[in-house]
N, C-alpha and C positions, 0 to 999 in steps of 0.2 A: 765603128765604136771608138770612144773617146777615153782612151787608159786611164784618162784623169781623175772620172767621173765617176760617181757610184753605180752600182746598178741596181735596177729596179724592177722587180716580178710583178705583173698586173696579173690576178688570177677569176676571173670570171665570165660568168656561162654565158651573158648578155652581152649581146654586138654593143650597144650604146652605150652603157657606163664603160665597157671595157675600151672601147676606143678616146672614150671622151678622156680618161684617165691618162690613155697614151701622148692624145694630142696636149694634155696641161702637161703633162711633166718631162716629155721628150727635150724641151730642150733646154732642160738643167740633167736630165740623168741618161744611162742608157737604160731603154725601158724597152723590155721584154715581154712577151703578152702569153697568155694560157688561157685557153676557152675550156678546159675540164683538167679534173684533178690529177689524172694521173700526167697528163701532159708537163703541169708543172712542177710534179716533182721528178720527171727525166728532164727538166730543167735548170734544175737544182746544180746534176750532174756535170752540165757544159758550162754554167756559165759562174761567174763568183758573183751571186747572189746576194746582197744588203739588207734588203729590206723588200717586203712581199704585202701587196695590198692583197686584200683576200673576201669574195664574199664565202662563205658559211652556207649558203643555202644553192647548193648547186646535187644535180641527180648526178646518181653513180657515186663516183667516189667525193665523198665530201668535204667541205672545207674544214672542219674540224681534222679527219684526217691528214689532210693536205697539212693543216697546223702541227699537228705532232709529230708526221713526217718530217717537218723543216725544221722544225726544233732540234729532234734529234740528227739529222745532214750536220746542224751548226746550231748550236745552242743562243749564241751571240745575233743572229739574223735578224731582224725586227717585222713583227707583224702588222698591218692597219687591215680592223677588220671591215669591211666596206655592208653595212646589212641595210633593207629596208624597213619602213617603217613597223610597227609591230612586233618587232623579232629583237626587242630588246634583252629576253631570256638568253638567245644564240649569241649576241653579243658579248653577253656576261661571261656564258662557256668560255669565249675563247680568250677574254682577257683571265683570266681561270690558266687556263693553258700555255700562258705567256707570252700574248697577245701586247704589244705595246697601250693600243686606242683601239678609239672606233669610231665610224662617223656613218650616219646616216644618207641614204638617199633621198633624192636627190643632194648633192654635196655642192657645197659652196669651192669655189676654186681657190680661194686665198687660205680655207681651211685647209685643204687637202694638202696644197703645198707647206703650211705651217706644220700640219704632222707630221709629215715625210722629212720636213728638215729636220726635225727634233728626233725622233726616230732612230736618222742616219747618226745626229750627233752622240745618242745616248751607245749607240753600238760604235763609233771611233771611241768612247769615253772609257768604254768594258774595255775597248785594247788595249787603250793606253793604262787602266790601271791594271789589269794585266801582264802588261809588259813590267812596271815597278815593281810590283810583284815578284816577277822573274828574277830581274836584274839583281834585287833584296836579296832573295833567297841563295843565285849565286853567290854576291859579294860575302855575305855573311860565312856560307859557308866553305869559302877560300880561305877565308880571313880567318876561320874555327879549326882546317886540318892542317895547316900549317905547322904551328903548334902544337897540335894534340898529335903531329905524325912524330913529333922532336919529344917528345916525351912517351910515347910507344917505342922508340926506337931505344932510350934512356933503358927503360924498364928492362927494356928485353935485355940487352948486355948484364942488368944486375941480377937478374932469373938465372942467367947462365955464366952468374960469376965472374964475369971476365973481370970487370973492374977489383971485385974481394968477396970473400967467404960470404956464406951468410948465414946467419941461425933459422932454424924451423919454422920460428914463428914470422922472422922476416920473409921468408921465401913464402910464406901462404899467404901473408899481407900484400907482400906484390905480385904474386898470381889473382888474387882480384884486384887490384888496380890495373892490372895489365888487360885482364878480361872484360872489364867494362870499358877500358879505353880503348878495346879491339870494335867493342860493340856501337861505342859511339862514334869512331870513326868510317865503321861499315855504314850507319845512318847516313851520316856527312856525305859520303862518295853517292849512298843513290838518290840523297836530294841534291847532287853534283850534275850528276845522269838523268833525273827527270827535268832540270831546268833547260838543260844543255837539248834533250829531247822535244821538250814544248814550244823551246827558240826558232825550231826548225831544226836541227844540226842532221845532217845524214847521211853525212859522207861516212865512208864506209876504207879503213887503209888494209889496203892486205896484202900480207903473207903466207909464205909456208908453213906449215909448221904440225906437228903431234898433237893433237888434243888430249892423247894419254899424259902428256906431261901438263898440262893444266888441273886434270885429275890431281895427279899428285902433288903436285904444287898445294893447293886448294884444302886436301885432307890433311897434307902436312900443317897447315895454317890452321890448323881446327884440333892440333892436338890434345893440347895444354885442357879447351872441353869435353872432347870426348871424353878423354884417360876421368876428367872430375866425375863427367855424369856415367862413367862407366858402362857408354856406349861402344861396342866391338864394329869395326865398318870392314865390310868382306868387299874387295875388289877383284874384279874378274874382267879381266882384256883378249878377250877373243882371238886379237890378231895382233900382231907385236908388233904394226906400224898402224894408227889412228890421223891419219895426213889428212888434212885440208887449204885449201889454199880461204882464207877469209878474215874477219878482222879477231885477231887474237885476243884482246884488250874484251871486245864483244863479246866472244865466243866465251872468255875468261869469266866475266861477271852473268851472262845467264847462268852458266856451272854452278859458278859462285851463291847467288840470290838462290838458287834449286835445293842446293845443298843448305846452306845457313837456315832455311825453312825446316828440313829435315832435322837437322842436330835440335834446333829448338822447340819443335813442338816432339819430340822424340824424347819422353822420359826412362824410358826401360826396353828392353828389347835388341835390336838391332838397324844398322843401317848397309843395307847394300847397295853396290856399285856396278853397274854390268853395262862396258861398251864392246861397240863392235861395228867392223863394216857394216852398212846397209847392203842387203842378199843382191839388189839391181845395179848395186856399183854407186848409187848417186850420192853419198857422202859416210856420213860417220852416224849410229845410233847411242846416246849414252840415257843410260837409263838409274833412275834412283828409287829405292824402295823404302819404305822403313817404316816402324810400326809404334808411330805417332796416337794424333789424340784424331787424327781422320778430320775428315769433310764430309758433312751431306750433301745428299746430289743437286739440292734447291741450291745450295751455296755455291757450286761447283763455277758458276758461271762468274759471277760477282765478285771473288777473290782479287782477280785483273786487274778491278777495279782500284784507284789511287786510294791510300788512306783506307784500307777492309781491312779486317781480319776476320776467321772462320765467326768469333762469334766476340761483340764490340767487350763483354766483362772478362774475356781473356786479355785482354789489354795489362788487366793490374797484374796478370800471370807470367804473361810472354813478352819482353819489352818491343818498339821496333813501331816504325811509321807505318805500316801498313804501302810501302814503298816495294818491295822487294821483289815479287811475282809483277809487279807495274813494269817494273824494269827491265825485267824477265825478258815478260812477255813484247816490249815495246824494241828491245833489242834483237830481240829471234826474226820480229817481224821487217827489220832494218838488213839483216843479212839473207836472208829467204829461210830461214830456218822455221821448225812447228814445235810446235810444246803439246803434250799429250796428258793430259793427269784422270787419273781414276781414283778412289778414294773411298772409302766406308768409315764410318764415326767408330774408334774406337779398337780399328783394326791396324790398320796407316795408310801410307798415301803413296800411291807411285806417280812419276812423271820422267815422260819417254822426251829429252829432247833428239831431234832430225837438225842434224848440220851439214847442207848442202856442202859437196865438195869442192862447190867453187861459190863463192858468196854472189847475193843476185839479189835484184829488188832492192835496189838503190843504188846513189851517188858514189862510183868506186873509186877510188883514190889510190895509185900503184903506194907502198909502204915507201918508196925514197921520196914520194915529193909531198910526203907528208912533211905536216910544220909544227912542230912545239912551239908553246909559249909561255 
């Protein structure tokens, strides 16, 4: 195989087109072959996949499947549906399905390589604006907390008078300046963490250290809200050392994103806190409760998803990208950790996170040879 080169999934049931495809394109790509469905999509698995010629009409598992399988492996993939004559409804399906083309049997060879080129270009085209994208959203948002962290910092010394007195109505004036500059910098860090996420990033630096003290770190940060929405938070530490050896920074912001969901959909009520050894020794359990506006069980899955919320007209209610459980959950899955949530509309919401005692499931990085920049 030619690292250079793209690769290319030939997927069909017929010896003759399927070879004849290999033999035109083999030598501009590396090309792959599949004579039934399920085969190519445990093909998907090994190889890094480009672009999938596909006929549609094959027994057992079908091309259409095959197509929505690929899609969701890699959304980006490009598909050529290869159909014979007749079967121009099948071919409609699948450009429907997000099929690139299609072309008919028997296939002209100068066509078939003109599709394929176009194809591969339209999917380098998605990376590359893709990647602008990335690159955007970081600069922007370096260039946004900089700033907004020099003026949270400002605020807070004058909250707490260090600089000089302050009358009633200044101290409530800048307890909400301060509060929304908390909330818009919270934004900022996890479109920091999902860019930083999507770029590849996964290394992983670790330490020792208490998880109980991120806890309180975390609640302490979240006072100045509470005390306003006159939320009581009961914390309960099982065992008076919470150790893990994993990336604290991580371990820090899943807490973080778990909890700032809690305080905010949490109008009345309470919010509890309850860690403790895992009973097999294998790390730390912290768990959050609290009795929000809830999740239905349809929703339960989707949340994860970038840009969600329980339901899209809470938006003008709850501020917040729809970022937060993204992060969450994209960090847990970086250190070997699980996220657990259960949930009833109207009642609240719990979620159990599991923090492996030793971080695992990815690029470790010992804490001294890590590098700031």
């Amino acid at each position: 195989m030619d690292a250079t080169k793209p690769h290319v999934l030939v997927v069909d049931d017929e010896i003759g087109p399927r070879e004849s495809l290999k033999l035109i394109l083999n030598p501009y790509y590396n090309v792959h072959v599949a004579e039934r469905g399920g085969q190519a999509i445990d093909m998907l698995k090994q190889h890094p996949v480009d672009l999938v010629t596909l006929d549609l009409k094959m027994p057992g598992f079908s091309g259409i499947n095959v197509l929505e399988k690929l899609k969701q492996h890699d959304p980006d993939i490009e598909a050529i549906i290869i159909t014979g004559y007749g079967s121009l409804d099948t071919a409609i399906e699948g450009l429907r399905l997000g099929a690139f083309d299609y072309i008919s049997k028997p296939f002209d060879v100068n066509h078939i390589l003109s599709l394929v080129k176009r194809g591969l270009e339209r999917r380098s085209a998605k990376a590359k604006l893709r990647q602008v994208k990335s690159d955007f959203l970081s600069n922007i948002s370096h260039e946004l907390r900089t700033p907004l962290s020099i003026v949270v910092g400002f605020v807070y010394l004058l909250l707490n008078q260090v600089i000089g007195k302050l009358s009633d109505e200044q101290q409530k004036v800048l307890e909400t300046v301060y509060r929304n500059s908390e909330e818009l910098l919270e934004l900022i860090d996890n479109v920091l963490w999902m860019t930083s996420l999507n770029a590849g990033d996964s290394a992983v630096a670790i330490e020792k250290f208490d998880a109980g003290e991120i806890i309180d770190e975390t609640i302490k940060r979240y006072d100045r809200t509470l005390r306003e929405k006159g939320l009581p938070v009961n914390v309960e530490k099982l065992d008076d050392a919470l150790v893990v050896v994993s990336d604290r920074s991580k371990v820090e912001r899943v807490f973080q994103n778990i909890f700032n969901n809690a305080v905010k959909f949490t109008s009345q009520g309470k919010i509890d806190v309850r860690a403790r050894l895992a009973g097999d020794g294998s790390g730390v359990e912290i768990e959050i409760s609290d009795t929000g506006i809830g999740i239905e069980k349809n929703k339960l899955n989707s949340i994860f998803e970038p840009f969600q919320q329980v339901d899209s007209s809470l938006q003008r209610s709850f501020a917040g990208l729809g970022l937060g459980l993204t992060v969450a959950r994209r960090m847990a899955d970086l250190i070997g950790a699980k996220l657990e949530i259960t949930s009833k509309p109207d009642v609240g919401t719990r979620v159990l996170m599991k923090f492996p005692s030793q971080a695992n499931g990815a690029t470790v990085v010992p804490l001294e040879q890590r590098k700031y920049g």
